[in-house]
N, C-alpha and C positions, 0 to 999 in steps of 0.2 A: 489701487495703489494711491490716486488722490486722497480717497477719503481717512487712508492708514496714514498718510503723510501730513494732515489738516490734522489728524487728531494726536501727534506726534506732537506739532509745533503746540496745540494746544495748551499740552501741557505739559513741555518740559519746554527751554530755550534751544537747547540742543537735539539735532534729529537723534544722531549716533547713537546717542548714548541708551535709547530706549527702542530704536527699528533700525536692529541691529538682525544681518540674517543668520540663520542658522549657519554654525557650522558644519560641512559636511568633509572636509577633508581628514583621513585617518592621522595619529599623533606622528607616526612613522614619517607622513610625508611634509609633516611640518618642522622636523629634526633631521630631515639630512642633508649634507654639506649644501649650506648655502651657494650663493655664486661666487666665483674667484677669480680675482685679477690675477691674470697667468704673467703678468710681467714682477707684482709684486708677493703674487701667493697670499694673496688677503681675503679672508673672508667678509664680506660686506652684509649687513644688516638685512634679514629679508624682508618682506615688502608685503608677503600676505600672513603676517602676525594682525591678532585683532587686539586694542586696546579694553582690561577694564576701566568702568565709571567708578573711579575714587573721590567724583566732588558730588557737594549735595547739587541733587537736582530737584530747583525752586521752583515745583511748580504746583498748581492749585488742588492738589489732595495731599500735596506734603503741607500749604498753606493750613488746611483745613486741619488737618492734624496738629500741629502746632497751635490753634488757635482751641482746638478742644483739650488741653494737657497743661491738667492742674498738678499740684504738687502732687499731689494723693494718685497717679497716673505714673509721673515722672518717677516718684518714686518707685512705683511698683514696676517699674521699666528697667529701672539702674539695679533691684535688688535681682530679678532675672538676670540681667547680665553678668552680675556676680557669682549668682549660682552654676549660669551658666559655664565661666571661666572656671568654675572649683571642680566640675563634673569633665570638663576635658582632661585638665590635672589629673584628677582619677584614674580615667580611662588610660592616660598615655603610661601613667606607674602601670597598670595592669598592662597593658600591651609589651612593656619591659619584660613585665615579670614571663609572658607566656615566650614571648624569646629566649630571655636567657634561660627558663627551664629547660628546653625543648633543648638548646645548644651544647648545654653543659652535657645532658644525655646521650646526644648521640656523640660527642666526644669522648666522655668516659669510656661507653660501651666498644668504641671505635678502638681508640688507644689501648684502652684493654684487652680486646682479645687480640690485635696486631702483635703489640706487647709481649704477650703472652707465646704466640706464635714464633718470635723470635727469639725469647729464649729457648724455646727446646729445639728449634731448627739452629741455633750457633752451634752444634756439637753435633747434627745431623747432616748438615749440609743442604740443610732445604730453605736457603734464605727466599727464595724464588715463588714458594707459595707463598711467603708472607708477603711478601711488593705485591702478590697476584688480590691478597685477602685486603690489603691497603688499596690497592686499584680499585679493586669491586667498589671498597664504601663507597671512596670518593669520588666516582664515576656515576655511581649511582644516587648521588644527593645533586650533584653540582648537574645532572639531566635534569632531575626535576626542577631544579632553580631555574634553569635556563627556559624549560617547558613552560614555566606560571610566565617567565618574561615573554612569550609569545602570545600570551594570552593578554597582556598589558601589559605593552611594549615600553611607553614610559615607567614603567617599576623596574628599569634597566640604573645602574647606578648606584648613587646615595640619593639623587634629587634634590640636591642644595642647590648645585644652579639654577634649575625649575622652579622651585620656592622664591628663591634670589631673585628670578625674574618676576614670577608670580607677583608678590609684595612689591616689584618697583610697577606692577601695574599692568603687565603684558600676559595677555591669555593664551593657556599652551593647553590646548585640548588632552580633559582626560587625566591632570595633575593632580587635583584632588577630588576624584571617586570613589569608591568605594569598593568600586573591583580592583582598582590601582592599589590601594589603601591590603585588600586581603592578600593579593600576590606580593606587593614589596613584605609585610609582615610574615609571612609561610616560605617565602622566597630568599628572604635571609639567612636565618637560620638554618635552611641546606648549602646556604653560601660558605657562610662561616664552618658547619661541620664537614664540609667535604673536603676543608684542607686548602681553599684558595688563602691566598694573602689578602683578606678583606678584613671589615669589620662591622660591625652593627650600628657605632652610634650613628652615620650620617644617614642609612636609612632610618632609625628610630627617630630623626629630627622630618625627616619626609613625611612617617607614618602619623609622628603628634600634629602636623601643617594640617592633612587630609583629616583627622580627628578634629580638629579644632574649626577645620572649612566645615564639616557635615553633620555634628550633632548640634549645632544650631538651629538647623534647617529645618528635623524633623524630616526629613523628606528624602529620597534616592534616587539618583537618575538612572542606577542599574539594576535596582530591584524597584520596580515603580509600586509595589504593592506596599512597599515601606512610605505614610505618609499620614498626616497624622495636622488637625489642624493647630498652624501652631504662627500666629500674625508676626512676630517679631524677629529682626535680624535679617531680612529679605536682601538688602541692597549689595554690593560690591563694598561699600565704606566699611560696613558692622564684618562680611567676611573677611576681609582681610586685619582686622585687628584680633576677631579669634585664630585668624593662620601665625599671625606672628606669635602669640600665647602657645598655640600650641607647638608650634616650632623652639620654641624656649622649651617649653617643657621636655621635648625630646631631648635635647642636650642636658636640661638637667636632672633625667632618670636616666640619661648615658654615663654620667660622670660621676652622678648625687651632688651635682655643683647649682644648685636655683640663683644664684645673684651671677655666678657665669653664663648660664642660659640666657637671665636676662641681659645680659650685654651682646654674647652674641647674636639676639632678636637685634637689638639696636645698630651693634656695629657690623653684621654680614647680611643681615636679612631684611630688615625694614627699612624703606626708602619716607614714610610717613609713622611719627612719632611724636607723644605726646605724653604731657605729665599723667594725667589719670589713666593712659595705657599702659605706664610703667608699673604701677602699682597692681595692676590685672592681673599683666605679665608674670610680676611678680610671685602674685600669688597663686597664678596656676602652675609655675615655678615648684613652688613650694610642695603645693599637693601632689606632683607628680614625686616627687621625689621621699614626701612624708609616705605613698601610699606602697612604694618600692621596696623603702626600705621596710615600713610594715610586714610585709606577707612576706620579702625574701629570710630577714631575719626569724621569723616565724618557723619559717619551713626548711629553715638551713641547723636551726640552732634548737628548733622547739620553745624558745621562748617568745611569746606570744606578748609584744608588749616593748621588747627591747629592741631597739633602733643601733644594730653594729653593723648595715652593710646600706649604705646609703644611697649607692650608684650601680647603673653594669661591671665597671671598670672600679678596681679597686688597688690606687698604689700602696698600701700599707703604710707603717710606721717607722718612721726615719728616724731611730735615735740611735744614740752612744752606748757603750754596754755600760754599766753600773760598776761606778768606779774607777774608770777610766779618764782621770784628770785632763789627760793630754787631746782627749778624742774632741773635734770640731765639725758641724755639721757642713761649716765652711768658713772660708778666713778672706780678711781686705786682699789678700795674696792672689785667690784664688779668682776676684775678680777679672784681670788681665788674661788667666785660660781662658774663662768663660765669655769674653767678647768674642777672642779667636777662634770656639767654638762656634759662634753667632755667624762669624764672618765663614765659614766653612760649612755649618748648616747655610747658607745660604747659597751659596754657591755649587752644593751637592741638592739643593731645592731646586734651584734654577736648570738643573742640567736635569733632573728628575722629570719637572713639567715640561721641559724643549723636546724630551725626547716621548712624555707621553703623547702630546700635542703632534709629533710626527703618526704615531701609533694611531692616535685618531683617527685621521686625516686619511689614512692606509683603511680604513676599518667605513670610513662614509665610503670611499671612492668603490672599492672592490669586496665589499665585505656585504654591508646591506642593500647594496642595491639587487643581489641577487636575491635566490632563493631564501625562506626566512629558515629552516632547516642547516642553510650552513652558520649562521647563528649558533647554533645548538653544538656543530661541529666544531666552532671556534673553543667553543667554552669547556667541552671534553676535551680536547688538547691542551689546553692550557691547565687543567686538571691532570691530565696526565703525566704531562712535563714537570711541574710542580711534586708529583708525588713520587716521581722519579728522582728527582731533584733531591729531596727531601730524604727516602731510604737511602741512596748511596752517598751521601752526606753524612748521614746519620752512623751509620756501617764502616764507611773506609776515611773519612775525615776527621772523627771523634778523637779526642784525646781522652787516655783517664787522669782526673783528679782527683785528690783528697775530697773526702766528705766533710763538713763542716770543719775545716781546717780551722785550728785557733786564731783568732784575728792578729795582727802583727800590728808594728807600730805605723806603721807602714798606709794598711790597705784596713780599716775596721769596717765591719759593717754589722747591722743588724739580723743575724739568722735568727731562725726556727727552727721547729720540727715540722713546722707546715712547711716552710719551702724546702724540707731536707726531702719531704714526702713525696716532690713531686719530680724529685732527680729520677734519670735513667740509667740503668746500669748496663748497658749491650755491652757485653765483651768485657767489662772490666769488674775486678777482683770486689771482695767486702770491702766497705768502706771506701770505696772508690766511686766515681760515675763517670758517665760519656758524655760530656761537656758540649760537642752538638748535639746530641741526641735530645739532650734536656733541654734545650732550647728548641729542637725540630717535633720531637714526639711530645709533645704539651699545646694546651691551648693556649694562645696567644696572651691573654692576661695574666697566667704563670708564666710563662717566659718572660715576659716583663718585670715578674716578682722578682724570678733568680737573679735577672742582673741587675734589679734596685738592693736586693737582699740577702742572695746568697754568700754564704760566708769562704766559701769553697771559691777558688780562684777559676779562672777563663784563659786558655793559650790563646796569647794574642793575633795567630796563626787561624785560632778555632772563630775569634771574634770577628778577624779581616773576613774570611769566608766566607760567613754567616753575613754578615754587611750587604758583603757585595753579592750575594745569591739572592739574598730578601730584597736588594736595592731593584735587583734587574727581574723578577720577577712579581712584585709588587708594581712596578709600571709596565705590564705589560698585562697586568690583569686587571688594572682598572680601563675600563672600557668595554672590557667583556659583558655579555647580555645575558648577567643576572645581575640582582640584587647585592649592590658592594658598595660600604663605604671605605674609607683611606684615613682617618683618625689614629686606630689605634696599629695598621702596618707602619703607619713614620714613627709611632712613637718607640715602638720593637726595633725599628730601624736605625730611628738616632740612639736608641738605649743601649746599642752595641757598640756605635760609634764614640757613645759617651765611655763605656766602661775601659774602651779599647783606651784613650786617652788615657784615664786614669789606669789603666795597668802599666802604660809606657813612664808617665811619670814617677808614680811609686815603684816598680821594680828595679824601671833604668835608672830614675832620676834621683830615687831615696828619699823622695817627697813626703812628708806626711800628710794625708787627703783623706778624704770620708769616698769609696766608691762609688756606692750609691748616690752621692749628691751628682757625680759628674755623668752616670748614667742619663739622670732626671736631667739635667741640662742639655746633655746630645739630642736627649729625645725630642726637649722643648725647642732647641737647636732645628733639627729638621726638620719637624711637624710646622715652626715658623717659617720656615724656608719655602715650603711647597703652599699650604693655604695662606699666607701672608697676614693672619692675624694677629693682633697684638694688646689689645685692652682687656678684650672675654678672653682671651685663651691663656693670659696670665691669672686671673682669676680664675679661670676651671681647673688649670692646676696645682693651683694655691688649696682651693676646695677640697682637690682631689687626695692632694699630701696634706692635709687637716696642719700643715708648718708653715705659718705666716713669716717665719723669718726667708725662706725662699722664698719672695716678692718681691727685692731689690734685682737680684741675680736671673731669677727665671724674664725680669722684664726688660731689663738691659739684654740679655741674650736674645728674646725674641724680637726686638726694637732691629737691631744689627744683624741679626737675620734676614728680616723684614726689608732692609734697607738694601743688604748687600742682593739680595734676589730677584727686586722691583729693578736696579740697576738692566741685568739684561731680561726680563720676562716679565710675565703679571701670574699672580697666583691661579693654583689649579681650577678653583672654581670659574674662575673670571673666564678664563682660557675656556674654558667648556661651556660659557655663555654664548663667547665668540664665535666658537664652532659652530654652535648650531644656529646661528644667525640671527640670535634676538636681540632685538634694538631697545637694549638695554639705554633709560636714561641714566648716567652718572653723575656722584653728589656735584663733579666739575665739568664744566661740557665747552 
């Protein structure tokens, strides 16, 4: 131990940072409920987190390295890191694409034959095998999700907080591996198709972190036969500025947003930043999202070459119908709803995170401390409730509407035949649809569409419902141990909340409005409310609605959001920092 300890000091100033001991405690037991002051219910900071080494350490083979690095070295150092950064990019568009392949399929196949089931059981009377045939899928995707999270317990979540802390410096055993890295990616996508209230992008920002930590390395700590010699990028400094690149990137082949990504690397994720990292950033940015849209437009469209599907998530196009003098995408008027909005997404934010944050808390104390098996149980309940939830919703709640009702002066918005395509008709006549159903039997990114785009009206009765089902079940499923982010449930969430607005002012009030603007505001509205971002997250979905004139409105709303939610709480991530008791440094201390 002297002579480890003599050659420690040797050569670095600091012992820590280099005889440092192995860790051997499982991730599990470094994630559960810290300790708590029972008089104030605080969770306090644990004590056995290990720090990583973010500063250089000066000592005599770094000396010696510096003193042999000529230009012609340096250069060829900087041009690998650049290759380096364009090859994560790559990778995180491909990892996109095999998700949302995979998702869209077993959703199709899903809702299809359910679908299908339910129309010949409405006239049969056998609505009963079909909840039985919807049970099965979703029963059986959201066991295996939960199954891979057994296997790699931190692939439980989105892992933005993990990241969050990661980047500000703090080592959470087992964040970015590789086996973590295959079950959050395989683990999602039975998340998302088995019907829970989740979503992919905040694991695809985990999955680009763990991409961007380990194709640097060359090297595996879970497949030790993966190794390859490769001298460059060794330190804690060099890995955490590919975690941040690739953590952009995830966001932006979630969104197709690259200069959003790069902000939310800066403003949620990285505690250490710099000008030549932004440009990295940038540009691994870029490639992930150039490489996304490549192969999906490819394989969606057959053309091989054209760039129309950017992101996972895709809000469409916001215009006025042709012609339509009077129609406004939005007016000086409508700023005044849209604060009020901000102020109510925030406050429906606030009371979102207080009551996930109790959920939590229930779920350390009595949940994982036992057997890892009732995990598994937790998560088929909440599966089951949900899909329960969801057919008698769809069944006895639905109203019929007109089909692509002509727009009014009223209420305009941009249809299609693609969004008329993905109406559900249960129980109601031609030209008619079941107005929850098409928002409960579709994936999450269609229902999104319908109420950014549908031309066909929503009972305000069908919308309050839907709200408030998705609102209580959307927090009660985050926490669950599988693979889940919470992105695009607030944005379906406030998207309801927005269009509800806009039905009450234009039906009651004889308002002229654009629907869809006030959808896209609800959503921005609660999405701001619960993660409390405000610079990247006006930019990702500025990016996302390719409409630069939504940038005054979407950032004022999510500002006033932001403001009114910070008031009683801290945002969702932060709060799940807390919980698990990482001593997190902040930008203010």
């Amino acid at each position: 131990t002297t002579a480890k300890m003599a050659g420690c000091c040797r050569n670095c100033f600091c012992c820590q940072c280099c005889c440092r001991e192995t860790e051997t405690r499982t991730p599990e037991e470094l994630t559960i409920l810290g300790e708590i002051r029972d008089e104030e219910d605080e969770i306090l900071p644990r004590k056995d987190y290990e720090s990583l080494d973010y500063d250089r350490c000066i000592n005599e083979p770094y000396v010696e390295v510096l003193e042999g690095m000529d230009n012609k070295k340096a250069r060829k150092y900087e041009a690998v890191r650049w290759m380096m950064v364009f090859v994560i990019g790559v990778t995180v568009g491909l990892v996109g694409l095999f998700v949302d392949f995979f998702v869209h399929l077993f959703t199709k196949v899903k809702f299809s034959l359910v679908g299908d089931s339910i129309e010949k059981c409405s006239n049969n009377g056998c609505l009963t095998l079909s909840l039985l045939e919807l049970l099965s899928f979703n029963m059986a995707f959201i066991f295996i999700a939960s199954v891979l999270v057994l296997v790699e317990p931190v692939a439980a979540g989105s892992g933005i907080p993990e990241i969050k802390s990661y980047l500000n410096g703090v080592k959470i055993p087992g964040i970015v591996r590789l086996r973590t890295f295959l079950c959050k990616a395989a683990g999602v996508l039975f998340s998302v198709a088995g019907g829970l209230f989740v979503g992919k992008e905040g694991p695809m920002i985990h999955s680009g972190a763990i991409v961007g930590a380990g194709l640097p390395q060359f090297q595996s700590i879970t497949f030790k036969r993966i190794k390859f010699d490769f001298p460059y990028f060794r330190s804690d400094r060099d890995k955490r500025d590919f975690v941040s690149a690739g953590a952009a990137a995830g966001v932006a082949a979630a969104f197709g947003a690259p200069i959003g990504g790069t902000l939310f690397s800066l403003e949620e994720g990285s505690s250490f930043w710099n000008q030549a990292l932004t440009w990295k950033v940038l540009f691994c940015s870029m490639s992930a999202t150039f490489t996304l849209n490549f192969f999906r437009s490819g394989i969606n469209f057959n053309k091989w070459g054209s760039f129309q599907l950017p992101g996972l998530l895709n809000f469409g196009e916001f215009k006025c119908p042709e012609g339509d003098k009077t129609c406004h995408l939005w007016t000086a008027v409508d700023l005044a709803f849209f604060v009020l909005m901000g102020v109510v997404g925030g406050l429906l934010g606030a009371l979102f995170n207080c009551m996930n944050k109790i959920l939590a808390k229930y779920r350390m104390r009595h949940i994982h401390p036992k057997a890892k098996f009732i995990r598994v149980l937790e998560s088929l309940l909440v599966a089951m409730v949900t899909t329960i939830v969801i057919f008698s919703a769809s069944i006895l709640l639905g109203e019929c509407r007109d089909l692509s009702a002509p727009p009014t002066h009223n209420t305009t918005l941009s249809g299609s035949d693609e969004i008329n395509s993905t109406v559900r008709q249960f129980f109601c006549s031609n030209k008619t649809y079941n107005d929850m159903a098409t928002l409960f039997f579709n994936s999450q990114e269609a229902a999104i569409h319908q109420l950014f785009h549908q031309d066909g009206t929503f009972s305000p009765v069908t919308l309050s419902l839907f709200f408030l089902l998705y609102f209580l079940l959307a927090c009660w499923t985050y926490g669950v141990s599988v693979p889940s982010g919470l992105f695009v449930p607030c944005l379906l969430c406030g998207a309801a909340f927005g269009r509800l607005i806009a039905n009450i002012l234009s039906v009651k009030l004889g308002m002229d409005i654009y629907s869809g603007t006030f959808a896209l505001i609800g959503a921005a509205a609660f999405l701001g409310g619960v993660v409390r971002m405000t610079i990247s997250l006006t930019v990702i979905l500025i990016e996302s609605t390719n409409e630069i004139t939504f940038g005054l409105p979407i950032m004022i709303t999510l500002m006033v959001a932001k403001w009114t939610g910070d008031f009683f709480n801290r945002g969702i991530y932060d709060i799940h920092v807390q919980l698990k008791g990482v001593p997190l440094l902040e930008w203010e201390t």
